[in-house]
C-alpha positions as CSV (number, residue, x, y, z in Angstrom):
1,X,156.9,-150.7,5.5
2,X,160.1,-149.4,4.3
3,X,162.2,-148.2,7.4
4,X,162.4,-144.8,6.0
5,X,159.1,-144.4,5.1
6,X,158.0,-145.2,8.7
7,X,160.2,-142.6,10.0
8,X,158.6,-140.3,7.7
9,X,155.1,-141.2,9.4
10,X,156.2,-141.2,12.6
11,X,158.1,-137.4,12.2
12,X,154.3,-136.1,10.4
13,X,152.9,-137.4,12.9
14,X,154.8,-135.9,15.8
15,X,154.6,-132.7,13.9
16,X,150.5,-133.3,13.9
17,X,150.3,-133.8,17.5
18,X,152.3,-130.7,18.1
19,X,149.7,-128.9,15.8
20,X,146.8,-130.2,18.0
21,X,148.5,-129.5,21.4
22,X,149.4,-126.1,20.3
23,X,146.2,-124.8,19.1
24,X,143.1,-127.1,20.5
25,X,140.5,-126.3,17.9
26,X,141.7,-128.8,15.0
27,X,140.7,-131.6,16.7
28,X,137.4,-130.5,17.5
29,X,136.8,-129.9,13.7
30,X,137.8,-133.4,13.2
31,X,135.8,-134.4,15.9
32,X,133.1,-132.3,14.4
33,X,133.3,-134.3,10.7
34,X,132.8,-137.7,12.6
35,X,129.5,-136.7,14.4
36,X,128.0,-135.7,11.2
37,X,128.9,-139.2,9.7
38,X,127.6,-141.0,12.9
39,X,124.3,-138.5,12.3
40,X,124.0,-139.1,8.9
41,X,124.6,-142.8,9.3
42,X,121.4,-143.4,12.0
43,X,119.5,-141.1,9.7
44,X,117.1,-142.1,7.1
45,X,118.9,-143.3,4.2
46,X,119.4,-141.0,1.4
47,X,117.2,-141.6,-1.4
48,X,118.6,-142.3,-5.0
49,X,117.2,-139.2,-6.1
50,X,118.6,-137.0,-3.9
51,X,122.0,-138.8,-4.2
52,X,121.7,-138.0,-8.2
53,X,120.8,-134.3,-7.6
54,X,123.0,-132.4,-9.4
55,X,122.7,-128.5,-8.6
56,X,125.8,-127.3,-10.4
57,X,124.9,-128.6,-13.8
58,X,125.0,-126.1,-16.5
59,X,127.2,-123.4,-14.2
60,X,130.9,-123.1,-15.0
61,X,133.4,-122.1,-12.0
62,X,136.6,-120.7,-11.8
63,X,139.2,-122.6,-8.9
64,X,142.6,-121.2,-8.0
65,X,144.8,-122.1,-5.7
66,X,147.9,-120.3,-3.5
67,X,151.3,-120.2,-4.8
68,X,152.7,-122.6,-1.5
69,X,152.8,-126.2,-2.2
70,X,151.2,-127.1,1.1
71,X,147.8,-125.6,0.4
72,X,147.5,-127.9,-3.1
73,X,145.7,-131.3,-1.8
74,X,142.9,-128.8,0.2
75,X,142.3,-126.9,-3.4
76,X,141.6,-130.6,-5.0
77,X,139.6,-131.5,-2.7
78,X,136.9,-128.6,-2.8
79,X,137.0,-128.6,-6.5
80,X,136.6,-132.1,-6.6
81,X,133.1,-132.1,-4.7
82,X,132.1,-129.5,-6.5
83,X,132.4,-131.3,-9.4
84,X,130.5,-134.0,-8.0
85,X,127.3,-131.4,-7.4
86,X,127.7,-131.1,-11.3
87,X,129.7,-127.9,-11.4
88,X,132.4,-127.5,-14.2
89,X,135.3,-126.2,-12.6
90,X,138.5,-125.4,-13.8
91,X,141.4,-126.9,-13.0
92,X,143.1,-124.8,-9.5
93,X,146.7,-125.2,-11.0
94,X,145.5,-122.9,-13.7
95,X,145.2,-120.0,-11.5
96,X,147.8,-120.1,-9.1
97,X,148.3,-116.7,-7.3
98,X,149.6,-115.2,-3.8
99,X,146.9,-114.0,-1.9
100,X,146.5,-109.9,-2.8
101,X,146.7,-111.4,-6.0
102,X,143.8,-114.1,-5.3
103,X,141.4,-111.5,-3.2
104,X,141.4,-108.8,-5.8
105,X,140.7,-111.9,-8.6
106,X,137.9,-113.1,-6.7
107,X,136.6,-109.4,-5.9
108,X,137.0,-108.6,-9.6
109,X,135.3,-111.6,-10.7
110,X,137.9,-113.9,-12.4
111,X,138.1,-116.2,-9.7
112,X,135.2,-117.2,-8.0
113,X,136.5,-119.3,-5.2
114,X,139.9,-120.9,-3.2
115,X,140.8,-122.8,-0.3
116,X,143.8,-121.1,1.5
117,X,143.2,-118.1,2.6
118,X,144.4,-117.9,6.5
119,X,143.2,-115.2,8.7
120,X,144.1,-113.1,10.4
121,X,146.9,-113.0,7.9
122,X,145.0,-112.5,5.0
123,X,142.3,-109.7,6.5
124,X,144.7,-106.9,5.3
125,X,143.5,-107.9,1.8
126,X,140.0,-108.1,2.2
127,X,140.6,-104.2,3.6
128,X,142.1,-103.6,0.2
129,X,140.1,-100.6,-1.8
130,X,139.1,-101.6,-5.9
131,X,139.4,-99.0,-8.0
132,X,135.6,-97.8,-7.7
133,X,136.0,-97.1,-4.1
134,X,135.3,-100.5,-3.1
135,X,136.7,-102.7,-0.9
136,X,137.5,-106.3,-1.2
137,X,135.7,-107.3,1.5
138,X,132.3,-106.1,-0.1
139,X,132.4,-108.5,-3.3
140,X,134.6,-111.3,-1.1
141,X,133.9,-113.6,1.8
142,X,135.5,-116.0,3.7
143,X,133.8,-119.2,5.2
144,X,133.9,-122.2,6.4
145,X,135.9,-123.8,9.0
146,X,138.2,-125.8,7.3
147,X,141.1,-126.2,9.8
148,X,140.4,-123.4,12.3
149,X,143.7,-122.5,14.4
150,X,145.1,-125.2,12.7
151,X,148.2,-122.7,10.8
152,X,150.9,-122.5,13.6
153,X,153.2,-120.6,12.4
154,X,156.5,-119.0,13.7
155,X,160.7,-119.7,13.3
156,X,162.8,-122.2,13.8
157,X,166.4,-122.0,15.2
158,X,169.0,-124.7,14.8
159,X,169.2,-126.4,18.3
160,X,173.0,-126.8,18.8
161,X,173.3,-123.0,18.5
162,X,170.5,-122.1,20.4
163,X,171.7,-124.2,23.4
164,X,176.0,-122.7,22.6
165,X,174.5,-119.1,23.2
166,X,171.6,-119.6,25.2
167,X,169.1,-118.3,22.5
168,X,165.8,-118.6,23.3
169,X,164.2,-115.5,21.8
170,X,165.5,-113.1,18.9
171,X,165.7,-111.1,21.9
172,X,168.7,-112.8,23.1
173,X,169.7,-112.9,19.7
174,X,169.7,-109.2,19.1
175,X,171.6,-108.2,22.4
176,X,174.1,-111.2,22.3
177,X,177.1,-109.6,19.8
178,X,179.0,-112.9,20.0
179,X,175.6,-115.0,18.8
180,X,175.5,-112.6,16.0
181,X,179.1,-112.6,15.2
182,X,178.5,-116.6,14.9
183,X,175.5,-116.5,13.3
184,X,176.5,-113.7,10.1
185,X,179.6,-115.9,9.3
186,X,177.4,-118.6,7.5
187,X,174.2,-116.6,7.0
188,X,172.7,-115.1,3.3
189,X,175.0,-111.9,3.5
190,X,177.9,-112.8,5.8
191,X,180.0,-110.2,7.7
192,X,177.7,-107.7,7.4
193,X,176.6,-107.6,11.3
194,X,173.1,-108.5,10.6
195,X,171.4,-111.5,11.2
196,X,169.4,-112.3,8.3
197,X,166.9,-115.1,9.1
198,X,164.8,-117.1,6.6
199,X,161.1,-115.1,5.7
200,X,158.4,-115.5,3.2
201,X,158.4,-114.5,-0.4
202,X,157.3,-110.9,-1.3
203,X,153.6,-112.3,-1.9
204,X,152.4,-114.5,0.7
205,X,151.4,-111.7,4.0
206,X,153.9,-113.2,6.3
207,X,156.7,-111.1,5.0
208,X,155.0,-108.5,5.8
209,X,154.1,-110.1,9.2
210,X,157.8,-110.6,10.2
211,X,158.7,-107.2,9.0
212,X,156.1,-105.6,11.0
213,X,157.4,-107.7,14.1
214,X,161.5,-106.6,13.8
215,X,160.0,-102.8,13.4
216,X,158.1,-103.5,16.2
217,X,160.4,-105.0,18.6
218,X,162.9,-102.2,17.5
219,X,165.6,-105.5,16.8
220,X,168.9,-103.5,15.5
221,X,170.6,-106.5,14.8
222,X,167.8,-108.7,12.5
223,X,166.3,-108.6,9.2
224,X,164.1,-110.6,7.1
225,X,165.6,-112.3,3.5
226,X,163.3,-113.5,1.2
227,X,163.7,-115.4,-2.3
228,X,161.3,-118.8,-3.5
229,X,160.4,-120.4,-0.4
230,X,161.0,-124.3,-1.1
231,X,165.0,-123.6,-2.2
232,X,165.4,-121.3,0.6
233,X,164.0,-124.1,2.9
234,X,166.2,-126.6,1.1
235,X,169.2,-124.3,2.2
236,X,167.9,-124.4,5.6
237,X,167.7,-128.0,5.7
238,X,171.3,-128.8,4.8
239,X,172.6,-126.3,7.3
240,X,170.6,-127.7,10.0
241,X,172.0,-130.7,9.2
242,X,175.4,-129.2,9.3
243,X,175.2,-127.8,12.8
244,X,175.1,-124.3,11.2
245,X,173.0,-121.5,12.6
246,X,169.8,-120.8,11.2
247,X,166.5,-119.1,12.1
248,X,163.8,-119.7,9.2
249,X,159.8,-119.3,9.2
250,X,157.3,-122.0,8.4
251,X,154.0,-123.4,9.6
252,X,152.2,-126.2,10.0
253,X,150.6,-128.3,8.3
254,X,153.0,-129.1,5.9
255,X,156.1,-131.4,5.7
256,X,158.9,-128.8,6.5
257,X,158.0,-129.4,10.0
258,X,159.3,-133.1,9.6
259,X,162.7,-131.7,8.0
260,X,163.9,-129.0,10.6
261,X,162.3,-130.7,13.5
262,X,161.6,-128.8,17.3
263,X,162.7,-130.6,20.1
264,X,165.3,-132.9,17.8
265,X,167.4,-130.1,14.9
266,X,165.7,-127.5,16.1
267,X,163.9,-125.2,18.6
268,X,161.0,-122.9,18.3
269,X,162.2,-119.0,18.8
270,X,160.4,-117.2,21.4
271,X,159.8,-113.5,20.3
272,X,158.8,-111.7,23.6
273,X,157.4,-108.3,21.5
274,X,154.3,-109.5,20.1
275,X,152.8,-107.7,16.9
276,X,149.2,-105.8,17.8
277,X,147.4,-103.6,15.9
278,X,149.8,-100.4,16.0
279,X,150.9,-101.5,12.3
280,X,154.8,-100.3,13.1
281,X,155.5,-100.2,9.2
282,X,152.4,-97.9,8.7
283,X,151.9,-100.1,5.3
284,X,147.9,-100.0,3.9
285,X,146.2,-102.8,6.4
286,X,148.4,-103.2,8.5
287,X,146.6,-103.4,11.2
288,X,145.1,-106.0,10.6
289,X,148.5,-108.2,11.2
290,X,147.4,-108.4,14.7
291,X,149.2,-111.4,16.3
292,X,148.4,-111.8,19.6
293,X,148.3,-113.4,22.2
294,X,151.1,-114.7,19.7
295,X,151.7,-117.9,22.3
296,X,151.1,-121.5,21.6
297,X,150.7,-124.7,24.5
298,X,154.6,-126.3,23.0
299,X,156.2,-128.4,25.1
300,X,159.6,-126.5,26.8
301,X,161.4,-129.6,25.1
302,X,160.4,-128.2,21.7
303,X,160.1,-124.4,22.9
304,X,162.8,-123.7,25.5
305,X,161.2,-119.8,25.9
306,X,158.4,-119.6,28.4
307,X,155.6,-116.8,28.5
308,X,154.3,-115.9,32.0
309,X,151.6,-118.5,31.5
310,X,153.8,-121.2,31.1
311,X,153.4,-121.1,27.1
312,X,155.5,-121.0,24.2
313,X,155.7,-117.4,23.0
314,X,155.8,-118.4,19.2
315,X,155.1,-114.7,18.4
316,X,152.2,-115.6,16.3
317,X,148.4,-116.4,16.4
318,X,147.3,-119.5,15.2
319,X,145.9,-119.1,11.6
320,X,141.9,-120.5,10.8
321,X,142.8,-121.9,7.4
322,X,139.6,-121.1,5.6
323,X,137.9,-121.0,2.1
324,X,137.1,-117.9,0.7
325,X,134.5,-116.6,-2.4
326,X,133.1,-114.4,-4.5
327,X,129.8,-112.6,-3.0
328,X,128.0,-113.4,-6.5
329,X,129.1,-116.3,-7.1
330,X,127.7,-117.7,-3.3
331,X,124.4,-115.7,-3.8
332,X,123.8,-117.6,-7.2
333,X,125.5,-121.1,-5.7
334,X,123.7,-122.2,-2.5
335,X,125.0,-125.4,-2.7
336,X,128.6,-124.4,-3.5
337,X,128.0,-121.9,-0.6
338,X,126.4,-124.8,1.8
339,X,129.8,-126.9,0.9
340,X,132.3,-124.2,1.5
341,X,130.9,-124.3,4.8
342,X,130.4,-127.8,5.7
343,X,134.0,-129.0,4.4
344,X,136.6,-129.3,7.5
345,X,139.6,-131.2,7.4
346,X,142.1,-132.7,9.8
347,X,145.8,-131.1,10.4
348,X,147.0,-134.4,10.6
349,X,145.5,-135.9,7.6
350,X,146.8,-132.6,5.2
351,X,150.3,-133.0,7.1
352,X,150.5,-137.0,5.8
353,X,149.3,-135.7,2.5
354,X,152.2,-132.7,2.4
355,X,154.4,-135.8,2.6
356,X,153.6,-137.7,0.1
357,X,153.0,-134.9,-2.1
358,X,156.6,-133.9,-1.4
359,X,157.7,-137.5,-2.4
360,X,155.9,-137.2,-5.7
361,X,152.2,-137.7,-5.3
362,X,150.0,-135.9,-7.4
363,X,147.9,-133.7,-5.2
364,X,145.0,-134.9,-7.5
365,X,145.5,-138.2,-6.7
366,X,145.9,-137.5,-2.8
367,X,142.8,-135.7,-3.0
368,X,140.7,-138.8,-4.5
369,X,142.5,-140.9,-2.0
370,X,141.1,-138.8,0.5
371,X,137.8,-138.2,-0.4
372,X,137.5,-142.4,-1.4
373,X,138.6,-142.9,2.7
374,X,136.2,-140.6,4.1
375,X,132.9,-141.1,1.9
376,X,130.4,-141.3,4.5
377,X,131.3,-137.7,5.9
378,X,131.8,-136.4,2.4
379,X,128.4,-137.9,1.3
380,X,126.9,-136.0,4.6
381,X,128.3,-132.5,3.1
382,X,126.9,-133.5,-0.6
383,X,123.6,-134.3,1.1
384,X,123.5,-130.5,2.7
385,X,125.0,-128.9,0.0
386,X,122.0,-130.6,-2.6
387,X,119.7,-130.0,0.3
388,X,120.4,-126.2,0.0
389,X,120.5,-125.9,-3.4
């Protein structure tokens, strides 16, 4: 193996471990997958008839997918199993959308299903009212437990900087003038006294999120810039690299985390105002940003800010990455339905994916790759899915 390549592996997986220490649950999903092969491998075998069943035939579906590269690979997979129940689904590149955009599709009907929504992000929009009085919620649900608490999210602060000014939190960001005076030198909009640190795009809920958390915290000093997320990452990267302050959002899994890197570039940021369900901005759902206890179990080597308990206090819940569908479409599709729930995958085998993907791979192809290494346990969610059917 090439010797950059390995270091590649070795950073994802880091970045994995992190993902299980922090929030737990992700490995017992995982864990969860490999009982029901071992079950379904000391149960009766599967007879060639069932194996042939093919409950989608005849039944067209419509696939999307979110506009973030890192949610790609899951959206192959679940259309690719559906397929192989016999169902004609579209291709999830040919409805790529944010996710108010993706709720209201799927609670209007022209989209029946995706894999990325993340709650309690995405809740807001389920809250959303349709135009007959409606909400979203009524035509949509989300299921499944595809990686539950496995979206840590929160910002990264370039580690040389934090450690000059002693910034642990963008508490201690916001009171220290000469920190900020540093900082807006080299920042989007330099020498205008703010701190502008690296958000979200205007459609993806977490700009929104961080928003709601600098209202909340009352920060005078800090505001959110957002443009397209992968150049403004890219930007972020090279001033890292540069020794240059910056504080940027991201999440795992993905590969970012193997780029601006806690405990080597980079800390966590601490936030010690944690968002609840007060909804500071007073925009329509807001409450339902609720981020606490908004602390994660990161090492002090990678999170230099300590909660009370000893934590990380990241600022943010731990997302359940989860699929989510249209009402009619699961009421007519029990064995889509029974496979929306019975598909979990591992943090650390989407963050290895997010790599290669960023190094060329077709998420198609990473996908089959995938599904080809872990037959037995996909076979066992086929078998439940016909059994339902």
């Amino acid at each position: 193996m090439k010797k950059k390549s390995l270091t590649r592996v070795l950073a994802v997986a880091t970045a994995a471990l992190l993902i299980l220490a922090a929030c737990g649950s992700d490995d017992d999903s995982a864990s969860s997958s490999s009982s029901e092969a071992s079950a379904s491998a000391s149960a009766p075998a599967t007879t060639e008839a069932a194996m042939s069943m093919t409950p989608g035939e005849g039944v067209s579906v419509t696939s999307g997918r979110a506009n973030w590269s890192t949610g790609y690979v899951q959206a192959e997979i679940y259309t690719a199993l559906l397929r192989e129940l016999g169902y004609d689904v579209t291709e999830s590149a040919d409805m790529e959308l944010g996710p108010q955009n993706a709720f209201m599709a799927m609670a209007s009907g022209d989209m029946d299903f995706w894999a990325n929504s993340w709650m309690p992000g995405h809740q807001s929009w389920l809250n959303g009212e349709m135009t007959d009085g409606s909400l979203v919620g009524d035509h949509v649900s989300v299921l499944g437990e595809e990686m539950m608490s496995g979206g840590l999210q929160g910002m990264l602060i370039t580690k040389g900087f934090a450690e000059e000014y002693q910034i642990w939190t963008l508490e201690d960001l916001d009171n220290n003038a000469d920190a900020i005076a540093a900082y807006d030198a080299t920042d989007a909009n330099p020498g205008n006294g703010i701190v502008d640190v690296m958000g979200c795009p205007e459609d993806w809920t977490c700009d929104n999120i961080i928003n709601a958390q600098i209202a909340g915290a009352g920060y005078k000093n800090i505001q959110q810039v957002k443009a397209g997320y992968d150049a403004m990452w890219a930007q972020a990267v090279d001033m890292v690299n540069e020794g240059l302050p910056v504080i940027a959002y991201t999440w795992t899994p993905s590969a970012y985390i193997t780029q601006i890197r806690p405990g080597d570039n980079a800390y966590w940021i601490g936030l010690e105002y944690v968002l609840d369900d007060s909804n500071p901005t007073q925009q329509e759902g807001g409450e339902a940003w609720d981020q606490r206890p908004g602390t994660a179990a990161i090492s002090e080597e990678m999170c230099p800010a300590r909660s009370a308990e000893g934590l990380c206090p990241i600022g943010w819940a731990a997302a359940d990455i989860r699929a989510a569908a249209n009402n009619d479409f699961l009421a007519a599709n029990p064995a889509a339905e029974e496979l929306l729930l019975q598909i979990k995958l591992s943090v650390m085998d989407v963050s290895l994916a997010n790599v290669a993907q960023g190094e060329g791979a077709d998420p198609k192809d990473l996908a089959a790759d995938w599904i080809a290494g872990n037959r037995s346990t996909v076979d066992g969610w086929l078998d439940a899915a016909r059994a339902a059917s």
